[in-house]
C-alpha positions in Angstrom: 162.2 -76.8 -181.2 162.2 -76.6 -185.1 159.8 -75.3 -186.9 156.2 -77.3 -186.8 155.3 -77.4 -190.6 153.8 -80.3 -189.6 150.8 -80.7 -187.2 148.8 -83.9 -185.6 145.9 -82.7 -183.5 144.7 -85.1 -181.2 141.4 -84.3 -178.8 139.5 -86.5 -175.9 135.4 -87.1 -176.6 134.3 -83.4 -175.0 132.4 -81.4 -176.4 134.7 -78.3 -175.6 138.0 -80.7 -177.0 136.1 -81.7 -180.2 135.4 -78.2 -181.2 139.4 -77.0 -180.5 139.7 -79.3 -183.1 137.7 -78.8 -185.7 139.2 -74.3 -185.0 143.2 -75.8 -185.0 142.8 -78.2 -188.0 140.8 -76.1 -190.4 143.8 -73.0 -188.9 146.6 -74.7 -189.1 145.9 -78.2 -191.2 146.0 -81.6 -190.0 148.7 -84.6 -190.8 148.6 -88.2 -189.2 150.7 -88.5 -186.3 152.6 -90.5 -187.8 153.6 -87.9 -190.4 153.7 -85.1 -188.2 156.8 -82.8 -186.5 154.6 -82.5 -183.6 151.6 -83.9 -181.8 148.9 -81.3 -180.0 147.0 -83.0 -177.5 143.5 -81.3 -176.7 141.7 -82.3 -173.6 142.9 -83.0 -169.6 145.8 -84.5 -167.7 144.1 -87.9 -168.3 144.2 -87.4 -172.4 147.4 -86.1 -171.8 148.7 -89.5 -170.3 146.7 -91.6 -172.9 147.9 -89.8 -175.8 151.7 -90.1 -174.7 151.1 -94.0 -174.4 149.9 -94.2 -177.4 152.5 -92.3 -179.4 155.5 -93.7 -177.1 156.7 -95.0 -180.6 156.5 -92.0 -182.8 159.5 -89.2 -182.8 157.4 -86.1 -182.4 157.0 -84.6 -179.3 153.5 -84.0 -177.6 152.2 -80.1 -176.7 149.3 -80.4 -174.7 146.3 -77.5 -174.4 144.2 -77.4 -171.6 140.0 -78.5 -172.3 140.0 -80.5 -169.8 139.3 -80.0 -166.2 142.9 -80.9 -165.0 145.8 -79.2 -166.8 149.0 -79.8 -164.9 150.5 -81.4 -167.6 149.1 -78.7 -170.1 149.5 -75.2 -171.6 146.4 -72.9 -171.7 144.5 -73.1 -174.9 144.9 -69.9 -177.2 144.3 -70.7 -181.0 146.2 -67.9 -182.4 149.9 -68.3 -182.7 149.8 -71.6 -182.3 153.2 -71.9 -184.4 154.8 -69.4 -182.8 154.3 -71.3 -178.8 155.7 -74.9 -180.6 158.8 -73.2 -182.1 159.4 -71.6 -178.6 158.4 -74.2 -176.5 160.8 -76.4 -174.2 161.6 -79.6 -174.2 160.9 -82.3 -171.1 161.8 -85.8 -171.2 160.0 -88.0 -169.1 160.4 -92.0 -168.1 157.7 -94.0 -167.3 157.4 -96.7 -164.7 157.5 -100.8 -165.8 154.9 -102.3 -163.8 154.8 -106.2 -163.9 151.9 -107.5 -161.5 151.5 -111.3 -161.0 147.9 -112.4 -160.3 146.9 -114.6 -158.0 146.4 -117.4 -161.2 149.9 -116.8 -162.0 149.3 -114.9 -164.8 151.6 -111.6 -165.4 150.0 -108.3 -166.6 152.5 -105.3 -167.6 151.9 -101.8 -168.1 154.0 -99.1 -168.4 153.4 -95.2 -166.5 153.9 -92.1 -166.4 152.8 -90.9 -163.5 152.8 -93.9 -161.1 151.9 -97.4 -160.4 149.3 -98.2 -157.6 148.4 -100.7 -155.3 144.8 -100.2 -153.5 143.0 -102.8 -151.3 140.3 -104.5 -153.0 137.9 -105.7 -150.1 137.0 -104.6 -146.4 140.3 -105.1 -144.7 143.3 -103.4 -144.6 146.4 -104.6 -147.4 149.1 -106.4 -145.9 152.2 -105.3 -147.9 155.9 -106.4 -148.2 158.5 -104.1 -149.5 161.3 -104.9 -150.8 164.0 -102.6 -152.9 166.9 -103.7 -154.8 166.2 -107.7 -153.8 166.6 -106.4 -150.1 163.4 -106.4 -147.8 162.8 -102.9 -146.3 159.4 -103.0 -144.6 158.5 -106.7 -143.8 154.5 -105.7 -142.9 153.1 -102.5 -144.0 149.2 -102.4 -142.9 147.4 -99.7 -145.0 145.0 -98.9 -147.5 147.4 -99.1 -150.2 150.6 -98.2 -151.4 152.4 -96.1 -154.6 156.1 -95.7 -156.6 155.4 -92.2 -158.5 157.8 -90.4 -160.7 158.9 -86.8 -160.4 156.1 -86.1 -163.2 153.4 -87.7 -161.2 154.3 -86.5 -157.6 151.9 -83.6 -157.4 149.2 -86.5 -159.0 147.7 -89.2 -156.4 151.3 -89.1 -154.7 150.5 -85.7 -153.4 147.0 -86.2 -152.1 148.3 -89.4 -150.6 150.7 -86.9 -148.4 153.9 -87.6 -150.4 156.4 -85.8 -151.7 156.8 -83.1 -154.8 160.0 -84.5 -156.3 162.0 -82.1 -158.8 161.4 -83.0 -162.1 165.1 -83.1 -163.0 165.4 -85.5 -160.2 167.0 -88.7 -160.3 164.4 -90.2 -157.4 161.2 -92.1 -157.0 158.4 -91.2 -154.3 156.9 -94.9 -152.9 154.4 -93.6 -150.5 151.8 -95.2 -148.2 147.8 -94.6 -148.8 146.8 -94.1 -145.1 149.3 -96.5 -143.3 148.1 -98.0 -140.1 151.3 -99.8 -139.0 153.9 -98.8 -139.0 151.7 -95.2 -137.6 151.7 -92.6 -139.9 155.0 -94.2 -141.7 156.3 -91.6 -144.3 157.2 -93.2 -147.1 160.7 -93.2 -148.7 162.6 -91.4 -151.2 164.8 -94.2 -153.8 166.9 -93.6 -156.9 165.3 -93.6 -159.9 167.8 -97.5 -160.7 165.4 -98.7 -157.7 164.1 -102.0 -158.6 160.9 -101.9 -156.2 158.9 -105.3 -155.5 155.6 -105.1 -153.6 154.4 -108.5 -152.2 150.7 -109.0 -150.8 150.4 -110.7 -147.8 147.9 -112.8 -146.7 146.1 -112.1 -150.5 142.6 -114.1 -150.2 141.8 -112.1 -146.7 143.0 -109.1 -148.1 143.0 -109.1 -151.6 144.6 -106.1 -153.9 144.2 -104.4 -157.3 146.8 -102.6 -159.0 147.5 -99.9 -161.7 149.6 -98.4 -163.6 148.4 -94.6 -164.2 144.5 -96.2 -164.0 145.1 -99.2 -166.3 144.4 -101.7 -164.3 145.7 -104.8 -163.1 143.1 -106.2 -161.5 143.7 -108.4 -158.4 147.4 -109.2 -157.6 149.7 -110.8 -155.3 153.0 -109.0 -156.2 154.1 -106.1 -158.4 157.7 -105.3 -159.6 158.1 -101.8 -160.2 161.2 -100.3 -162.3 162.0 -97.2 -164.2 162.3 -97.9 -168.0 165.0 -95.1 -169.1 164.8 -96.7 -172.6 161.2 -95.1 -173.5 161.6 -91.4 -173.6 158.2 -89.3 -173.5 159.3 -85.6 -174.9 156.8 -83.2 -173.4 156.5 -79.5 -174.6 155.9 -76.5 -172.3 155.2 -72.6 -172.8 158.7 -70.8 -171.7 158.4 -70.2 -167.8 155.6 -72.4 -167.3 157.2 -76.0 -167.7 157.0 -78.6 -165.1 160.0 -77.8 -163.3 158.2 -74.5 -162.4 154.8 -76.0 -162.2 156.6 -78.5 -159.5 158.3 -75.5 -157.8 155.0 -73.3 -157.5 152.6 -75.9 -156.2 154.7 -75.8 -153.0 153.4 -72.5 -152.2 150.2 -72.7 -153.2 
């Protein structure tokens, strides 16, 4: 990227965070984000994903360091040649995920994410879900504990503990995966094309009511999401060279 004359430091509420900022800023300076050629995000995956919502708007692109206790999304933290790693960083783009939810009052709740939008039984008993892709139903009763649509970003997130798939991060494919199906047994999920228009209908929502979220912004209770990817909001994303996500995608396959 171009030279970073420019520099927004942004850190989460740790201790550890909050003093990588006070080193950086008095190093390198300090501008609003607004004002800045790039943003430095200090803290986890989670402030990661926070501060990318909140500067969707803004042109710079975000370079995350690692003071968190989950990094996947980050670079290691080193506070010399800070200048040096932005100018030789590269560039990812990432999409997020519409969610629209309607609850059961009829009101609509939308969020957009990054890594993927969730839907997890709220009460004792199993969901009941419909599936539908494309206006086409594809799973008339799915009986589980929940069910996701995750981006290649966010596969190796609650995707891959749920057992789904590590999608490419060039990939033009969504993962929807089931949290512990029951019926149909063990079913595996399903790969779709990132144009996939995905609508998730509760069935049966006041016996078995459900809560959704989109990257842990919740929803509350719902009885239907829609679930789209929004190619219009572009998320640039900076990496060390050798060590961006298309590698870190690659090399947690053989961990």
């Amino acid at each position: 990227m171009a030279t970073a004359r420019k520099i927004a430091f942004m850190a989460s509420e740790t201790e550890t965070a909050e003093e990588a900022l006070a080193t950086l800023s008095a190093r390198y300076g300090q501008v609003p984000p607004e004002a800045a050629d790039v943003i430095v995000a200090l803290g986890g995956d989670g402030f990661m994903l926070q501060t990318l919502h909140g500067t969707q708007d803004l042109p710079a692109p975000v370079y995350g360091m690692n003071c968190g206790t989950i990094g996947f999304l980050m670079n290691e933290y080193h506070a010399d040649g800070l200048v040096a790693r932005l100018e030789a960083a590269e560039e990812a783009i990432l999409n997020p995920l519409r969610m629209r939810a309607t609850r059961p009052d009829g009101t609509i709740v939308e969020a957009l994410a990054i890594n993927e939008v969730s839907l997890l039984r709220a009460g004792p008993q199993a969901a009941k879900l419909r599936i539908t892709v494309d206006g086409r139903v594809r799973l008339e009763e799915l009986v589980c504990d929940g069910a996701l649509v995750a981006t290649p970003a966010g596969s190796t997130a609650y995707n891959y503990s749920a057992h789904g798939p590590i999608l490419p991060i060039g990939s033009d494919v969504l993962a929807l995966t089931a949290v512990a199906p029951f019926r149909p047994r063990r079913w595996r999920g399903a790969l779709l094309p990132k144009r996939a228009k995905v609508r998730i209908d509760v069935l049966q929502p006041k016996k078995r009511p459900v809560m959704a979220e989109g990257d842990s912004r919740g929803a509350g209770v719902v009885i239907a999401v829609e679930i789209a990817s929004d190619p219009a909001i572009k998320h640039r994303i900076l990496f060390d060279p050798g060590h961006g996500l298309e590698e870190r995608l690659i090399r947690e396959q053989f961990v």
